[in-house]
N, C-alpha and C positions, 0 to 999 in steps of 0.2 A: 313682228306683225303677223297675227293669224288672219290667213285668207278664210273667207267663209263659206269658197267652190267645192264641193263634195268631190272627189278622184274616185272613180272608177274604176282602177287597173284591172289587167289580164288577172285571169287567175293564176295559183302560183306554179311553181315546174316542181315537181319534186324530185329530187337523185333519190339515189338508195346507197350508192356506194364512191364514197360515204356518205351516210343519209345527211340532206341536209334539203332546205326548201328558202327560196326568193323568189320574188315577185318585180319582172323584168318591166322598165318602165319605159315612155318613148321618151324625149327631151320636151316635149306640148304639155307633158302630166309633171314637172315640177316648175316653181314661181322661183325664180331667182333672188329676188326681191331687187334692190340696186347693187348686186353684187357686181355684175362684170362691170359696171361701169367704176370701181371702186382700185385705186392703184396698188394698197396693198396686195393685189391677186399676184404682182410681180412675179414669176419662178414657178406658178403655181398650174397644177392642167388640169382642165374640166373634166369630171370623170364620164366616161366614154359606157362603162358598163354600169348602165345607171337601175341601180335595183333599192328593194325593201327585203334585208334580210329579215325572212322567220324564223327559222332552222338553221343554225350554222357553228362554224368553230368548236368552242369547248361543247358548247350545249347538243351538238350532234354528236360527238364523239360518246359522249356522254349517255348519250339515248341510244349509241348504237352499243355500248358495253352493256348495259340492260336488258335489251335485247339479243344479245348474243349468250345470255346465260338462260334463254329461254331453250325448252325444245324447238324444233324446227318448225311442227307444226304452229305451236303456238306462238312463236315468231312471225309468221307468214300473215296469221291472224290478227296479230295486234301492227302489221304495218300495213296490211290492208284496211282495219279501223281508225288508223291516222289518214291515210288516203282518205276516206272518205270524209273523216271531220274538218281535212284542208279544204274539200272541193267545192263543202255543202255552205261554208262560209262565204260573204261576200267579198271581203276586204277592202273598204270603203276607207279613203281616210281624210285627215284634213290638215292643209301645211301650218305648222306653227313656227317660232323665232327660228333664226337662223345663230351659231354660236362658231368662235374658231377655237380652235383644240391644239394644243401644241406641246405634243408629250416624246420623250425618249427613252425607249427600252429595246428590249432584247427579239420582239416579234417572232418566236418560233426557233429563232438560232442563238443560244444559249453563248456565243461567243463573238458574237457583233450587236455592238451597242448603235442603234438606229435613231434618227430624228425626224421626225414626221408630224406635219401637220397639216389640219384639215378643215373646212368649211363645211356642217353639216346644216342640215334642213330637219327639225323635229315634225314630228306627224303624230297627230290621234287620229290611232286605231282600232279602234273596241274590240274587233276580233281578235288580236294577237291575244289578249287576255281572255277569251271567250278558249284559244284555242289550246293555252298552256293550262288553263282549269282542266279541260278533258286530256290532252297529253299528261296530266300528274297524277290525274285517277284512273285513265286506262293503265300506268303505268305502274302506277303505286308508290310513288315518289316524290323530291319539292324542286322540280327545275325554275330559278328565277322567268321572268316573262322575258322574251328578247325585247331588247332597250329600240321602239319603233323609231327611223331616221333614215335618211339621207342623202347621202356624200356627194355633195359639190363637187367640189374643188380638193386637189392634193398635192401634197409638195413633200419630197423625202430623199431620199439618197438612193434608193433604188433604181437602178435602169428603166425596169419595164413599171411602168405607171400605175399599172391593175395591183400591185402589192405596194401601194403606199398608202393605203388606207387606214384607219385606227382601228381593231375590233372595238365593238363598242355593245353586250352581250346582254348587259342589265341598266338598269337606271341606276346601280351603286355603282358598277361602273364607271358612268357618265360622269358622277357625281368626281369621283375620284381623279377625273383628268382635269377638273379645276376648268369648266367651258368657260367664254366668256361671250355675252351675247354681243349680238350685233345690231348695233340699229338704221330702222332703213331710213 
């Protein structure tokens, strides 16, 4: 069910090291839809650090190896011209389906197989693609757009709660965890 309330959020924080940029939300700016009242949530914890990643994971590491074979100056330059093309954006977006995801891989540690799954909230955001068209051409490069979403709700094998989330980087991504939607 898409909602038709336009979101306004803060605008985004951006790190540098390592670069990466999200857009912190309060729990008023996302529709739950009939989730909590819903029993499969069983086992499952609200996520607590509620954001829209723009920047993050591979795709930051990735812009920051490009950047690290610049000279300094021109480093300094082209992450000051991102800064700018973050701030000047609005980041408006609109909640669309809600989908659960329930995928098992390796997350980062090449020798623990993990299961994780998640309840995400899709979003249009026209900026995110406004802002990877000028990140590709300041850059000179093809980074996929970050895949706009989410995250509810998480359930995984992890102690601490903030790593059991899905990266989720592109929409071939998305596509590849096999979502299934949910209806309210």
């Amino acid at each position: 069910m898409e909602s038709k309330n336009i979101i306004k959020p803060n605008k985004p924080i951006i790190v540098e090291d390592p670069l990466g940029c999200g857009i912190w939300l309060n729990k008023n700016q996302i529709d739950y839809g009939n989730l909590k009242s819903k029993k499969e949530l069983k086992g499952f914890k609200e996520q607590t650090n509620r954001h829209i990643t723009i920047i993050g994971g591979k795709t930051s590491r990735r812009i920051k190896d490009i950047l690290n074979k610049l000279p300094i100056p021109e480093r300094k330059k082209k992450i000051a011209e991102l800064k700018s093309i973050l701030k000047k954006l609005g980041w408006q977006y609109i909640q669309k389906d809600i989908y659960f995801i329930n995928k098992k891989s390796y997350f980062g540690n090449s020798k623990i197989l993990e299961h994780r799954k998640s309840y995400v909230r899709l979003i249009n955001m026209p900026d995110i693609n406004i802002l990877y068209r000028k990140l590709n051409s300041l850059l000179k490069t093809h980074i996929p757009t970050q895949f706009p979403h989410i995250t509810l709700f998480t359930k995984g094998e992890r102690p601490n709660a903030e790593w059991r989330g899905i990266p989720i980087p592109s929409k071939t991504e998305f596509k590849k965890l096999h979502p299934v939607k949910i209806k309210d």
